[in-house]
C-alpha positions as CSV (number, residue, x, y, z in Angstrom):
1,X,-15.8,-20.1,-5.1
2,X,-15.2,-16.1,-5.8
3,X,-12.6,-15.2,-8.5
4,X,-12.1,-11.5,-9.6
5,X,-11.1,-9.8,-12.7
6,X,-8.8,-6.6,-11.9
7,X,-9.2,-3.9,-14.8
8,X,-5.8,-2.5,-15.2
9,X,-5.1,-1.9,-18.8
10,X,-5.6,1.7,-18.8
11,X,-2.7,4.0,-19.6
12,X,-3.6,6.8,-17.5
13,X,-3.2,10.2,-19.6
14,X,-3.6,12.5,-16.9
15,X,-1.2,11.1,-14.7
16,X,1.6,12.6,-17.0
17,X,3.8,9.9,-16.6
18,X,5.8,6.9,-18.7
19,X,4.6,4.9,-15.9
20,X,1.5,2.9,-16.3
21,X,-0.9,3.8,-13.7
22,X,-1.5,1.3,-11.4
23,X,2.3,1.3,-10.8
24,X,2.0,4.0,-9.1
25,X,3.0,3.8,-5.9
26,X,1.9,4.6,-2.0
27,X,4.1,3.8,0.7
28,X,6.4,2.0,-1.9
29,X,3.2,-0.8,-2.7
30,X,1.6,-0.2,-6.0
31,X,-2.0,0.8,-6.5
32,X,-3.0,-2.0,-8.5
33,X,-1.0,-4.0,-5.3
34,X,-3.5,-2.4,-3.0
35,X,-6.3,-4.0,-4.6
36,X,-5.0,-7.4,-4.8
37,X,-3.9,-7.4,-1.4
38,X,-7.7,-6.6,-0.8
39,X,-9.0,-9.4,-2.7
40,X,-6.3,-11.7,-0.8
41,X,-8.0,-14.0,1.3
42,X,-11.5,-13.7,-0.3
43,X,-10.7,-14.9,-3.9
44,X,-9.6,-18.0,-5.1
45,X,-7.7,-16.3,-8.5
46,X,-7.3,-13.0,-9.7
47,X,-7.4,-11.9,-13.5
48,X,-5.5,-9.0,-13.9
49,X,-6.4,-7.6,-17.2
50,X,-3.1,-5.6,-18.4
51,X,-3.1,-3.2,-21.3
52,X,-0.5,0.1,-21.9
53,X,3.1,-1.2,-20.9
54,X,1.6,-4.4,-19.9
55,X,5.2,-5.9,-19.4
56,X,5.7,-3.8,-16.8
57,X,2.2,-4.6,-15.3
58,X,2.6,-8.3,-15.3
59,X,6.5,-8.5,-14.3
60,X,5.1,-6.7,-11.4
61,X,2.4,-9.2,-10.6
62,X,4.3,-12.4,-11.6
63,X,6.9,-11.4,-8.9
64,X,4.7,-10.5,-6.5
65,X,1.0,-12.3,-6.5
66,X,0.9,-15.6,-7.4
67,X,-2.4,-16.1,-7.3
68,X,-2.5,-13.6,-10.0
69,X,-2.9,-14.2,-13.9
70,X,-2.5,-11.2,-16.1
71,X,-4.2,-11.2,-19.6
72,X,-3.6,-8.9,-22.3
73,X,-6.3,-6.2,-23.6
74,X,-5.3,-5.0,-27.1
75,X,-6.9,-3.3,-28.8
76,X,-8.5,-1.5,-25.7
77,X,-11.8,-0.9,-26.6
78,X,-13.7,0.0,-22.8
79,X,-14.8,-1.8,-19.4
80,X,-17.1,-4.2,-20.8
81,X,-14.0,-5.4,-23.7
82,X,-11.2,-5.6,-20.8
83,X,-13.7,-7.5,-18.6
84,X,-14.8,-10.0,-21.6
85,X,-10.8,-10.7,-21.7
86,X,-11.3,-13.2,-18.6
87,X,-14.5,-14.9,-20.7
88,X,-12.1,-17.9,-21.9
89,X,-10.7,-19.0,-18.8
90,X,-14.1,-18.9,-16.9
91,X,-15.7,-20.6,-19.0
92,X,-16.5,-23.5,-17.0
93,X,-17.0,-21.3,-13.7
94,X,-19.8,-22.1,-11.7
95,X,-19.7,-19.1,-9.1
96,X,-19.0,-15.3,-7.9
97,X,-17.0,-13.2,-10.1
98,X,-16.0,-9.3,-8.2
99,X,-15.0,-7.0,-10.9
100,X,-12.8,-4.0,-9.9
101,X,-10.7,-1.4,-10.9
102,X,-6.9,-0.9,-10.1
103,X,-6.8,2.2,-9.5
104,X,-8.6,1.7,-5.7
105,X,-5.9,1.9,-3.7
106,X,-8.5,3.2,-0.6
107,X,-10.7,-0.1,-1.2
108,X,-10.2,-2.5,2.2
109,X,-11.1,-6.1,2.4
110,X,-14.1,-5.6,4.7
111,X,-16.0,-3.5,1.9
112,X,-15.3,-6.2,-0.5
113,X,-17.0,-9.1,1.8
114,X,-19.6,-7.4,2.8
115,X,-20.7,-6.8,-0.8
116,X,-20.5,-10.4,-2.1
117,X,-22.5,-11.0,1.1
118,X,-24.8,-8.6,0.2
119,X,-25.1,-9.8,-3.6
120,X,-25.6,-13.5,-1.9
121,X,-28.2,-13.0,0.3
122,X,-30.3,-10.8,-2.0
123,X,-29.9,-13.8,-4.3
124,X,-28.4,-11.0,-7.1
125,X,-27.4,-12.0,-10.2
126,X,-25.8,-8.2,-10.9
127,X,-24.6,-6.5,-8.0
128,X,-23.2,-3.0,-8.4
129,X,-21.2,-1.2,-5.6
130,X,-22.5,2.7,-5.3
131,X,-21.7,5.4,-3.1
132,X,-24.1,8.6,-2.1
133,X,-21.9,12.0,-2.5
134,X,-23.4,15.5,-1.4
135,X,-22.5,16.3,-4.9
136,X,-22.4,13.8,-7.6
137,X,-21.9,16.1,-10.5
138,X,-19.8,13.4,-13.2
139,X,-20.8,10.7,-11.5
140,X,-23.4,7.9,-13.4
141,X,-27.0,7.9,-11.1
142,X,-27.9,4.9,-9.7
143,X,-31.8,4.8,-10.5
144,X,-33.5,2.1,-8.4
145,X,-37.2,0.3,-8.8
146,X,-40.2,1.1,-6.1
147,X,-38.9,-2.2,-4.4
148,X,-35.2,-0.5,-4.3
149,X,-33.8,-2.7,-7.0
150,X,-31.5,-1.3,-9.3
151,X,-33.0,0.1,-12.6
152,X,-30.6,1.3,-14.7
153,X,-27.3,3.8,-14.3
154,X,-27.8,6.9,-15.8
155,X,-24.4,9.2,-17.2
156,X,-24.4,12.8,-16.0
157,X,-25.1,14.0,-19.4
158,X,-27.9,11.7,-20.4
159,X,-29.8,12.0,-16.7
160,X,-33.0,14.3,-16.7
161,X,-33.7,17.5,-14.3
162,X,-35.6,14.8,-11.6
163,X,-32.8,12.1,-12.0
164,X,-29.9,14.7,-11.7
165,X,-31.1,15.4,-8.0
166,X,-30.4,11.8,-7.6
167,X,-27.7,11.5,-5.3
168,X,-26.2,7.8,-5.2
169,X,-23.6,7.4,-7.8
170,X,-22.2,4.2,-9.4
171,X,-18.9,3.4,-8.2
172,X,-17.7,1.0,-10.9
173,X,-17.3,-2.2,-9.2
174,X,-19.8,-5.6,-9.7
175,X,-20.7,-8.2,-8.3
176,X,-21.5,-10.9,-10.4
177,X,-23.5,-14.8,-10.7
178,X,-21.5,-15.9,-13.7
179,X,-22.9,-18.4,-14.5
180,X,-25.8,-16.3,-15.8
181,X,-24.0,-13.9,-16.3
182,X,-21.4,-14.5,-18.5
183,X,-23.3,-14.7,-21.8
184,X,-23.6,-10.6,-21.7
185,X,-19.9,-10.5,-23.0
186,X,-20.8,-11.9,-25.9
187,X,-23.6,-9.1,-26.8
188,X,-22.5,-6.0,-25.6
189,X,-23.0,-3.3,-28.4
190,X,-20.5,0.0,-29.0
191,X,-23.6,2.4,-29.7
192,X,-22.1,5.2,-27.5
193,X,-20.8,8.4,-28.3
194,X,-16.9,6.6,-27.7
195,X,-17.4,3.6,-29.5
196,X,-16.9,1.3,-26.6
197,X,-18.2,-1.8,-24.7
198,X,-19.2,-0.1,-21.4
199,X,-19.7,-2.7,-18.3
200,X,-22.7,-0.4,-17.0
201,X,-24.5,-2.0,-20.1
202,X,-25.0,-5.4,-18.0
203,X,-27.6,-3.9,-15.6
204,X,-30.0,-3.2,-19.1
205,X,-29.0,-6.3,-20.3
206,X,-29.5,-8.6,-17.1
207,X,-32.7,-6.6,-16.2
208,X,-34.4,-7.1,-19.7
209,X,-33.4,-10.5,-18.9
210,X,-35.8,-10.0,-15.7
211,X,-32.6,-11.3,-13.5
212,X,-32.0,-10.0,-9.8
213,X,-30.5,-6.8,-9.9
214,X,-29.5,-4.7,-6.9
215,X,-26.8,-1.9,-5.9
216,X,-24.7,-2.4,-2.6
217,X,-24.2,1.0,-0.8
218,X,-20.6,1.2,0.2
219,X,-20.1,2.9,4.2
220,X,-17.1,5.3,3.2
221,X,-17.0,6.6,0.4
222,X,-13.3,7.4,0.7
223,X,-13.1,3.5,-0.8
224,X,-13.8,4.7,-3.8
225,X,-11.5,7.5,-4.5
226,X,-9.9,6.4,-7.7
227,X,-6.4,7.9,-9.5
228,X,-6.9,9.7,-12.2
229,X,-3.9,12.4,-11.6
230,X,-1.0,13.2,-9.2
231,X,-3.0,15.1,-7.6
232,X,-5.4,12.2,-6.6
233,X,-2.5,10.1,-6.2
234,X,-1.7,13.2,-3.3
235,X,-4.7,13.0,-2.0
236,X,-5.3,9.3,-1.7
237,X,-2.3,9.0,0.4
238,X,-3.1,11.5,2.6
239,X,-6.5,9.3,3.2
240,X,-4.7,6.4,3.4
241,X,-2.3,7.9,6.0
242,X,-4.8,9.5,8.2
243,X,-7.0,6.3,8.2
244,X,-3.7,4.4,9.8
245,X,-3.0,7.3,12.3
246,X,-6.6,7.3,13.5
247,X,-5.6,3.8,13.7
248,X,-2.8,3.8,16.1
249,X,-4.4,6.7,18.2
250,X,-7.3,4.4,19.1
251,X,-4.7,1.3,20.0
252,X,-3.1,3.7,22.4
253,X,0.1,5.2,20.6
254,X,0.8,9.1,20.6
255,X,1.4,10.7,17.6
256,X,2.1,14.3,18.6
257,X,1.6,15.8,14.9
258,X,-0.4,13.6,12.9
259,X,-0.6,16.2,9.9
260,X,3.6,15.5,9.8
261,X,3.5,12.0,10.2
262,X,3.4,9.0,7.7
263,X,2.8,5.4,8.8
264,X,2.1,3.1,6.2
265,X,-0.9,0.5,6.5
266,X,1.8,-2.1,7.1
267,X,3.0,-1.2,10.8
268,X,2.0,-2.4,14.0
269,X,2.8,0.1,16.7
270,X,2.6,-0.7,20.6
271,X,0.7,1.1,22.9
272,X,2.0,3.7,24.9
273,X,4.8,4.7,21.8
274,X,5.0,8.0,21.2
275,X,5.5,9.6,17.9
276,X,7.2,12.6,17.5
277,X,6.9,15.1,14.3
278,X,8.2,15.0,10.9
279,X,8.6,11.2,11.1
280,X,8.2,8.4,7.8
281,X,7.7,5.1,8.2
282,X,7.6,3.2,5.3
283,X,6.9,-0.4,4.5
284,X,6.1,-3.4,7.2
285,X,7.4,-3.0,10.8
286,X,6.8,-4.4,14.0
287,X,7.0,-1.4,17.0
288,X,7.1,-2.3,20.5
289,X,5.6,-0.5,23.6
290,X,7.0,2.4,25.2
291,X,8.9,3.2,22.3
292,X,10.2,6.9,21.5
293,X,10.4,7.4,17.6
294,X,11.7,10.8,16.2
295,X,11.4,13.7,15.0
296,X,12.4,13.5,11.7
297,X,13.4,9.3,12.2
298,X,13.1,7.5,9.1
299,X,11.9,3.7,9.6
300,X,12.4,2.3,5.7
301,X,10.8,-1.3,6.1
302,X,11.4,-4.6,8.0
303,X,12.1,-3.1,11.0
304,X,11.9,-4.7,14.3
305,X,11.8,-2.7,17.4
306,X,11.3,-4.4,21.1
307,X,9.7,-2.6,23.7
308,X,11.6,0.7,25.4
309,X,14.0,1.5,22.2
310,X,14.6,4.7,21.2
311,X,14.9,5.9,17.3
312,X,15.9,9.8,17.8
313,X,16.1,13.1,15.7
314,X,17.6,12.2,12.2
315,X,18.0,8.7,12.3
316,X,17.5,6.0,9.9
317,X,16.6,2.2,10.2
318,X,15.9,-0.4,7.3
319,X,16.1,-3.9,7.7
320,X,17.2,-4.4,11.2
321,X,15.7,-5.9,14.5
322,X,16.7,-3.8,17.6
323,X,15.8,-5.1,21.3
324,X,14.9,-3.4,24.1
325,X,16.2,-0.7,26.0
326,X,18.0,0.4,23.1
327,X,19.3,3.6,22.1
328,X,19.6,5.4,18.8
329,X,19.4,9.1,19.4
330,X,21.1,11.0,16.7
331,X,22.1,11.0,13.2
332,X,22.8,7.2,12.5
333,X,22.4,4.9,10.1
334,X,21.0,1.4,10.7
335,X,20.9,-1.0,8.1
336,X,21.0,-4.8,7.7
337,X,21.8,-5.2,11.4
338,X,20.9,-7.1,14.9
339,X,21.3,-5.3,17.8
340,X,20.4,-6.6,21.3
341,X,19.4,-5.1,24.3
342,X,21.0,-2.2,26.6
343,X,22.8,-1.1,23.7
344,X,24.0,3.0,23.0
345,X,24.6,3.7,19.3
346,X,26.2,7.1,19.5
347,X,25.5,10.0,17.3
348,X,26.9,9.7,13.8
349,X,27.4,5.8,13.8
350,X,26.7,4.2,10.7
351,X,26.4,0.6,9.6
352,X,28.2,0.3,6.5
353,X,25.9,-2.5,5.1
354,X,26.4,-2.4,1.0
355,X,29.5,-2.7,-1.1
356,X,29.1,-0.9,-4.1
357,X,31.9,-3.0,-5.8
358,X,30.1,-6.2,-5.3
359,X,26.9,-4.7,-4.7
360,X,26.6,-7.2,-2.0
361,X,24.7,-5.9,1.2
362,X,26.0,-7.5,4.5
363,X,25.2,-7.9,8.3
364,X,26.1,-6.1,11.5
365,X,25.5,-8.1,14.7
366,X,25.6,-6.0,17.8
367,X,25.0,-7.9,21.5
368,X,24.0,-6.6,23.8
369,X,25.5,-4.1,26.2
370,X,27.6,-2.8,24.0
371,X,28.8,1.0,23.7
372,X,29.3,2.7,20.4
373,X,30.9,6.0,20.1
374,X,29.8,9.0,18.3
375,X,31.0,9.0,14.3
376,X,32.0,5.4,14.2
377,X,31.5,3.1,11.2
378,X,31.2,-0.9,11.3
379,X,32.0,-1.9,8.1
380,X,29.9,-5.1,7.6
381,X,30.0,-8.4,7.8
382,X,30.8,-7.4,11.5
383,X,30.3,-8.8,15.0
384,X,30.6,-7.0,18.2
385,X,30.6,-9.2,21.1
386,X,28.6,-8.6,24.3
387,X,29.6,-5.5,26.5
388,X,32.5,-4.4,24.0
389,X,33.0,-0.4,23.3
390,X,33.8,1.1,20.4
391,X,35.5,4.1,21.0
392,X,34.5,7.6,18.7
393,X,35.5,8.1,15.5
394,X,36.1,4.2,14.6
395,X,36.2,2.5,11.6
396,X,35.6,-1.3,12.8
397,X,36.6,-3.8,10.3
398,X,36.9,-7.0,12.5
399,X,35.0,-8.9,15.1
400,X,34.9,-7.6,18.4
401,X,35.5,-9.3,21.5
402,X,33.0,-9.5,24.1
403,X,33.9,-6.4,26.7
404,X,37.1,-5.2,24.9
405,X,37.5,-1.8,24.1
406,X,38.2,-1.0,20.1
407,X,39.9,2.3,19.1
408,X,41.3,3.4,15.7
409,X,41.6,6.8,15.9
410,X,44.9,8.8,15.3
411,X,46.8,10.2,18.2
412,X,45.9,13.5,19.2
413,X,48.3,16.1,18.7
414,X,48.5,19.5,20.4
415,X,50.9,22.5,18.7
416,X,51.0,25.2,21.3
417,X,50.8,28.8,19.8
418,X,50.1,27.6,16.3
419,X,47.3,29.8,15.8
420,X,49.9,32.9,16.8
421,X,52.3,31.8,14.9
């Protein structure tokens, strides 16, 4: 079994916000959410340990992550103290504990397995995750043994002239037996500069123990970009962003300008789609083949597209499932609706889905064939039957017929020499 114990109690200074940090967001899914959908699948039960604002920390995973226990760190008093807050409910653990931090958003499920492999099969009792950066000026040294086990980590400012050249850095993420290990919590000393229990203290501790200690190399050391600022948080998402384009481009999609284009981690395109510029798409969607999306569309989450639709300039979609062979080419909204196949949505039509009264958000069901014209609204709930029109400038308010023809604009009217006059 393989539990881990998320540290998220931090408060975040730099990122100049009321916000605790690992609520900040990327493509609408939290950093701290990131993580834990990275650790999906691999643990058994997450230990979130929650600190500044934790209400808002563990509202957030209660709603979301049900394998997920929060536990409050107060005071806060470093790593090695928000780590020792999971002590009492695995006590009785007989297996792999994977401590990381929340602020990974970058970290993939992969990495993760392939270190608790690697701790296994070197038969590790401490297994640290490290990185090696061109330049690791900040960064704690990862000082290994003649037989490449790992000796000790080494802060920048304690490190001398020989170790400083070290280039392999400690990325702040274990792997660890704890059934040996879990005694460590209970005799980690504050005799730093900070006053704190530091978690980079167990490598001393389990090596004066003479216990197996090793350091996993990580592959891409974008994995370990944590947020420390909005600037970071700027950064990070363009990683994450450019990781899912290079993504798509492989599978066979076009993305004419990847530097203008955001596709969150969630979306499956089809081969043979083509992106145009300026395009976000946000949240989880399902894009067929031979699909034409943009510029400038906006795809705002659970969005189903068949194969051969077409989302044009200026055009919106949240929450709907369009077939194929449809057509959305300009300026619409598309919300909370179904819309089948061989369909025309003229430019300007909007699905009026939300009544602010009631702050109710209802359906539009569109079969297929049908016709609308340019500035028309269907104010929802709203059916319109198979091969009906809707002529421009409606406002539909009922069900439509299949094949009938709706109009509710006024009469035109045509003064002759007005303008003279």
């Amino acid at each position: 079994m393989i539990k881990s114990i998320i540290l998220a109690a931090g408060k975040g200074t730099r990122m100049k916000s009321d916000m605790p940090k690992v609520l900040h967001t990327i493509f609408d899914k939290t950093l701290v959410g990131y993580v834990l959908d990275a650790v999906t699948g691999i643990t058994d039960e997450n230990f979130v340990i929650v600190g500044h604002k934790a209400e808002l920390v563990e509202k957030h995973i209660q709603e979301n992550y049900s394998n997920s226990k929060c536990i409050l760190q107060s005071p806060q008093l470093g790593t090695g103290h928000a780590a020792s807050m999971a002590v009492p409910f695995l006590k009785d653990f007989d297996g792999e504990v994977v401590i990381l931090n929340g602020d990974l958003p970058l970290i993939t499920a992969n990495t993760i397995k392939e270190f608790i492999e690697f701790h296994k099969n070197q038969n590790s009792d401490v297994t640290v995750m490290s990185a090696i950066f061109d330049n690791p000026t900040n960064y704690g040294r990862i000082i290994r043994n003649a037989d490449n086990t790992l000796n000790s980590i080494v802060e920048e400012k304690d490190t001398t002239p020989e170790q400083k050249e070290v280039k392999e850095i400690n990325v702040g993420c274990y792997c660890l037996n704890w059934a040996k290990i879990k005694s460590v919590f209970g005799e980690l000393k504050t005799n730093n500069a900070q006053g704190e229990y530091y978690l980079t203290d167990i490598v001393k501790w389990a090596n004066d123990k003479q216990m197996s200690v090793n350091a996993y190399i990580i592959k891409d050391n974008d994995e370990t970009f944590g947020i420390n600022s909005k600037t970071h948080l700027a950064e990070a998402s363009r990683l994450l962003n450019q990781r899912v384009i290079n993504k798509h481009l492989e599978n066979g999609v076009q993305i004419i300008d990847p530097l203008t284009t955001w596709i969150s981690p969630e979306t499956e395109i089809g081969s043979d789609t083509i992106i145009y510029p300026s395009c976000y798409i946000n949240g989880k969607n399902k894009i067929g083949k031979n699909c034409k999306i943009g510029p400038f569309a906006h795809l705002r989450g659970d969005v189903i597209l068949e194969d051969n639709v077409k989302i044009g300039n200026f055009v919106e979609v949240k929450k709907a499932t369009i077939k194929s062979h449809t057509n959305a080419c300009h300026l619409s909204y598309i919300g909370d609706s179904e819309i089948g196949s061989g369909v025309n949505i003229g430019a300007g039509t909007i699905t009026a889905n939300y009544n602010p009264l009631t702050k109710v958000k209802s359906k539009t069901v569109i079969k297929d064939n049908v016709k609308i014209g340019s500035n028309s609204v269907l104010v929802a709930p709203v059916t319109i039957e198979e091969g009906a029109n809707v002529g421009a400038l409606s406002v539909i308010t009922k069900n439509l017929p299949a094949w009938a023809l709706a109009l509710t604009r006024a009469p035109l009217r045509i003064l002759e020499n007005w303008v003279k006059k």
